[in-house]
Biotite code that builds the C-alpha atoms (Angstrom):
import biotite.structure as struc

atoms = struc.array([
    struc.Atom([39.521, 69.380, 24.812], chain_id="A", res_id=1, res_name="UNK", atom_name="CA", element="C"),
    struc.Atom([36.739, 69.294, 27.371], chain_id="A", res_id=2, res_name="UNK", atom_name="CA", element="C"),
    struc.Atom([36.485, 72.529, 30.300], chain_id="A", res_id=3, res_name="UNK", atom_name="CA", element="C"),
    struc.Atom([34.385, 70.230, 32.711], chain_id="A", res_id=4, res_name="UNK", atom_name="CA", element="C"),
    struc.Atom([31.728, 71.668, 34.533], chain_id="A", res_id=5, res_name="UNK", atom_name="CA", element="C"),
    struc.Atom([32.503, 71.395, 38.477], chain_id="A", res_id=6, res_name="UNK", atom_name="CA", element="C"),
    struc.Atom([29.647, 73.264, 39.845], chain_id="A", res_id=7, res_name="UNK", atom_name="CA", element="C"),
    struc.Atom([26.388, 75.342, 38.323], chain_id="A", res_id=8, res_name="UNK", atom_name="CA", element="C"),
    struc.Atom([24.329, 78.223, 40.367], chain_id="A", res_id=9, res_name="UNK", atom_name="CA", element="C"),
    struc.Atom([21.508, 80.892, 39.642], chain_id="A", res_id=10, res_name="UNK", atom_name="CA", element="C"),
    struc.Atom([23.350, 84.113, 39.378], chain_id="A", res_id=11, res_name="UNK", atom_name="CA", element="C"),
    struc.Atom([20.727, 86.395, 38.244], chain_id="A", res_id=12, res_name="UNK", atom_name="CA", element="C"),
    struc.Atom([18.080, 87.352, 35.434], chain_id="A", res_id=13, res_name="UNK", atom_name="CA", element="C"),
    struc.Atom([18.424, 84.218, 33.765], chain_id="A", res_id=14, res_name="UNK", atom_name="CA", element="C"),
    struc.Atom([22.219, 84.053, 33.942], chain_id="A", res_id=15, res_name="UNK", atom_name="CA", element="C"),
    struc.Atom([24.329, 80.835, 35.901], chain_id="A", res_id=16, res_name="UNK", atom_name="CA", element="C"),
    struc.Atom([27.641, 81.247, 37.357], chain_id="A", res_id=17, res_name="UNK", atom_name="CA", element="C"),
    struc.Atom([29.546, 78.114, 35.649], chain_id="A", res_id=18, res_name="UNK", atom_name="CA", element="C"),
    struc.Atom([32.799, 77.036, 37.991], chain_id="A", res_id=19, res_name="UNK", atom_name="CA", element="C"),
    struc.Atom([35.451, 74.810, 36.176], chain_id="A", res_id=20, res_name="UNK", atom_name="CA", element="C"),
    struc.Atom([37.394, 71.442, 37.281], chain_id="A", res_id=21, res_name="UNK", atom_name="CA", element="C"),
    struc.Atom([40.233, 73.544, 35.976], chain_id="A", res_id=22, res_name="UNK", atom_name="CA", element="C"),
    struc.Atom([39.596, 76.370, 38.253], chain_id="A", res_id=23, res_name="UNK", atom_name="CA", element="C"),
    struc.Atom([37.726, 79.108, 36.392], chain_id="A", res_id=24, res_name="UNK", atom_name="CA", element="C"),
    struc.Atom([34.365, 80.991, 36.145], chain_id="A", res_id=25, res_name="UNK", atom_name="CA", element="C"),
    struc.Atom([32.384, 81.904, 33.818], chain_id="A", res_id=26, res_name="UNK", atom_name="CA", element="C"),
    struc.Atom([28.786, 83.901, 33.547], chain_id="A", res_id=27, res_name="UNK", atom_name="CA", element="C"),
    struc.Atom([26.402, 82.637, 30.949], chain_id="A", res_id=28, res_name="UNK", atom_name="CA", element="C"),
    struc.Atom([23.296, 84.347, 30.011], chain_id="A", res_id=29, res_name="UNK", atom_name="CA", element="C"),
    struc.Atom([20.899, 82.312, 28.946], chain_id="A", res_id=30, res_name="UNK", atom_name="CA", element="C"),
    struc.Atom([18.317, 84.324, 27.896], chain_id="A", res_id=31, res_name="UNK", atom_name="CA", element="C"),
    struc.Atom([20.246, 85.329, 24.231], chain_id="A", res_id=32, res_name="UNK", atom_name="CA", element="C"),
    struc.Atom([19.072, 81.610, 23.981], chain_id="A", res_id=33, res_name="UNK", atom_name="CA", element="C"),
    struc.Atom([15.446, 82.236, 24.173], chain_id="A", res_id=34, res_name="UNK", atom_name="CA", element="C"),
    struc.Atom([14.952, 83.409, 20.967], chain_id="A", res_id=35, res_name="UNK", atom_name="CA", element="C"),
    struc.Atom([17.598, 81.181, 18.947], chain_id="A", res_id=36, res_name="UNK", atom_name="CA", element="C"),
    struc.Atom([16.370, 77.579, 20.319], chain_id="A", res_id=37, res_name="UNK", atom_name="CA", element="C"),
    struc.Atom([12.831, 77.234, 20.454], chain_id="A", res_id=38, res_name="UNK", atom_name="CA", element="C"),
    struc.Atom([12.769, 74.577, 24.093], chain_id="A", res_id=39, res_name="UNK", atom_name="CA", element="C"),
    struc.Atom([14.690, 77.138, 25.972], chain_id="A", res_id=40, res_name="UNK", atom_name="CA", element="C"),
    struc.Atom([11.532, 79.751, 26.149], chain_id="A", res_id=41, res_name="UNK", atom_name="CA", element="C"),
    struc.Atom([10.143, 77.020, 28.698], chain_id="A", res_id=42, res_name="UNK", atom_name="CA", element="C"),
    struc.Atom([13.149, 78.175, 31.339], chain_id="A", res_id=43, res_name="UNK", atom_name="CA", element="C"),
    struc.Atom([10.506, 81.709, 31.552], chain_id="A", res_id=44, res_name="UNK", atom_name="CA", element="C"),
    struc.Atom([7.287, 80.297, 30.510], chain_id="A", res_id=45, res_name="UNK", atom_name="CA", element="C"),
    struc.Atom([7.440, 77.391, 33.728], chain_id="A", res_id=46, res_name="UNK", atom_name="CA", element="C"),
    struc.Atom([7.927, 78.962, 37.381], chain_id="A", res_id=47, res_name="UNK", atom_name="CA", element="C"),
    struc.Atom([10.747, 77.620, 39.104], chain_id="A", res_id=48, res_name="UNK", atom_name="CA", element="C"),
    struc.Atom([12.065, 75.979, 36.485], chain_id="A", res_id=49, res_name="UNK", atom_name="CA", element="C"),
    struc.Atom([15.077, 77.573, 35.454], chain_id="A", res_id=50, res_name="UNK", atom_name="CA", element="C"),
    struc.Atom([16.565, 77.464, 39.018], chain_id="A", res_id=51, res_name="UNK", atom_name="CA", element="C"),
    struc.Atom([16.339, 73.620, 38.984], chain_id="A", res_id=52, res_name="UNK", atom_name="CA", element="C"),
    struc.Atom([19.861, 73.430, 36.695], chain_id="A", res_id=53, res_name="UNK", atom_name="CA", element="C"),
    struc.Atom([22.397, 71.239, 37.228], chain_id="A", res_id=54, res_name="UNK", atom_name="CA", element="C"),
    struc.Atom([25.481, 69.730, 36.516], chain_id="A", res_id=55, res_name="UNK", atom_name="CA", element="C"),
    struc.Atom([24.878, 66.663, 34.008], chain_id="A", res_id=56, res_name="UNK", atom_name="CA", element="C"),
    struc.Atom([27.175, 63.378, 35.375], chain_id="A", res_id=57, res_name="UNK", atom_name="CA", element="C"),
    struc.Atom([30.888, 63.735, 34.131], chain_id="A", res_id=58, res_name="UNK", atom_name="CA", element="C"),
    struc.Atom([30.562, 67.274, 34.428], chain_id="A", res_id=59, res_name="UNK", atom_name="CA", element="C"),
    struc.Atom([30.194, 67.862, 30.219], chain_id="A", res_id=60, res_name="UNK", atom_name="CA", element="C"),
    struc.Atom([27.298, 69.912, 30.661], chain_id="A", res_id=61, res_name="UNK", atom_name="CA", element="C"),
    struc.Atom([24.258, 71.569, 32.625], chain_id="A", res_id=62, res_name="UNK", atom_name="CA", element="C"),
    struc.Atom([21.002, 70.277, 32.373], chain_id="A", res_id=63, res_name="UNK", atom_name="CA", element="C"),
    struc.Atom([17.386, 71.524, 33.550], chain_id="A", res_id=64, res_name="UNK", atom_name="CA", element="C"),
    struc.Atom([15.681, 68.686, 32.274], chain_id="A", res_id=65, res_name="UNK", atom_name="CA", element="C"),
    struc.Atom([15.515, 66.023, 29.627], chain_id="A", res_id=66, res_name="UNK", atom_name="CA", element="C"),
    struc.Atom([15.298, 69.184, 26.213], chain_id="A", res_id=67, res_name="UNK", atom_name="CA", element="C"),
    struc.Atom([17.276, 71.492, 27.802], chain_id="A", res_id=68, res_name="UNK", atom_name="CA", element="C"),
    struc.Atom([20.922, 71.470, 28.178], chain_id="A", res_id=69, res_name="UNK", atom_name="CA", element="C"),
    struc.Atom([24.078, 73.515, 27.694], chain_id="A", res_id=70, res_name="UNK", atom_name="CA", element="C"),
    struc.Atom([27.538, 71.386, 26.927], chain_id="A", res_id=71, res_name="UNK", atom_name="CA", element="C"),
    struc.Atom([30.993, 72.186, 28.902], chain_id="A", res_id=72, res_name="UNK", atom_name="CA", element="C"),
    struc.Atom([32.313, 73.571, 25.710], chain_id="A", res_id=73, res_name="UNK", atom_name="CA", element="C"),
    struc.Atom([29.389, 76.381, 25.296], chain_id="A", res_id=74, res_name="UNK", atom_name="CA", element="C"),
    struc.Atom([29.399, 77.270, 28.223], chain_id="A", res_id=75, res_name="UNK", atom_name="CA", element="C"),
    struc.Atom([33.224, 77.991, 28.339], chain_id="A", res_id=76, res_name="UNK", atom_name="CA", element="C"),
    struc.Atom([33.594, 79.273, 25.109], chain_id="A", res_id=77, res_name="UNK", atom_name="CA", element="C"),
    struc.Atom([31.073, 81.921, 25.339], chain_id="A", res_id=78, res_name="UNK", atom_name="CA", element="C"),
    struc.Atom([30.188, 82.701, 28.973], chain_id="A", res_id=79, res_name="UNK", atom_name="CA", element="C"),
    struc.Atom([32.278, 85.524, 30.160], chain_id="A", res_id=80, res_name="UNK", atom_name="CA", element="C"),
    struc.Atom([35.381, 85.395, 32.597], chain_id="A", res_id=81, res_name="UNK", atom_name="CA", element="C"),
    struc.Atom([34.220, 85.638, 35.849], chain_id="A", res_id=82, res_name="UNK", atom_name="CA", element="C"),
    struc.Atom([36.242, 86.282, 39.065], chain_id="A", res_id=83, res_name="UNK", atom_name="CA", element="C"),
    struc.Atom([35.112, 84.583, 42.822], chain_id="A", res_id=84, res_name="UNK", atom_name="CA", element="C"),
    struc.Atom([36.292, 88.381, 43.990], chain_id="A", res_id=85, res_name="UNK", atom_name="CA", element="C"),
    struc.Atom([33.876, 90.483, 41.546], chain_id="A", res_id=86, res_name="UNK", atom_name="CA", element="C"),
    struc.Atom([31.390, 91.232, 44.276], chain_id="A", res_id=87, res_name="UNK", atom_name="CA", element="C"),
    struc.Atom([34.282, 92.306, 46.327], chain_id="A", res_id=88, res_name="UNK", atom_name="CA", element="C"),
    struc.Atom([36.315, 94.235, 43.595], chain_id="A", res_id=89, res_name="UNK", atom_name="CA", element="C"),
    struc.Atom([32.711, 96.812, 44.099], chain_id="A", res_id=90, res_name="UNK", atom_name="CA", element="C"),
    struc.Atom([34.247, 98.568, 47.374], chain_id="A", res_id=91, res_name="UNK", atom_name="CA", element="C"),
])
């Protein structure tokens, strides 16, 4: 089963917010990539780059550019639940 990717945003140090066609978020950090798969390093080594992402056609993954992507199923599987509410569940 594929969790489609609906939507993809900056949420941080080097962490997206991830929404789902079927409703849910989820926070990915990206950087526990860096040292595991060698063409992610260039999302910190190249300015600007990492906050080009987006959502690749279909919605089965995130993309920055033509080495480095993320598939809908990473992404869901180990990003953590996140709630639209979370920044107001703080007051």
């Amino acid at each position: 089963m594929f969790f489609k990717v609906q939507d993809v945003e900056v949420a941080g140090d080097y962490e997206i917010l991830v929404s789902f066609m079927n409703g849910e978020k989820r926070r990915y950090d990206v950087k526990t990539l860096f040292d595991k798969w060698e063409s992610f390093k260039a999302l910190s080594d190249i300015k600007g780059l990492f906050e080009q992402v987006k959502v690749d056609t279909g919605g089965y993954g995130i993309s920055w550019n033509d080495d480095i992507d993320l598939s809908c199923n990473e992404l869901y599987e180990n990003g953590e639940s996140s709630s639209s509410s979370r920044a107001e569940q703080g007051d």
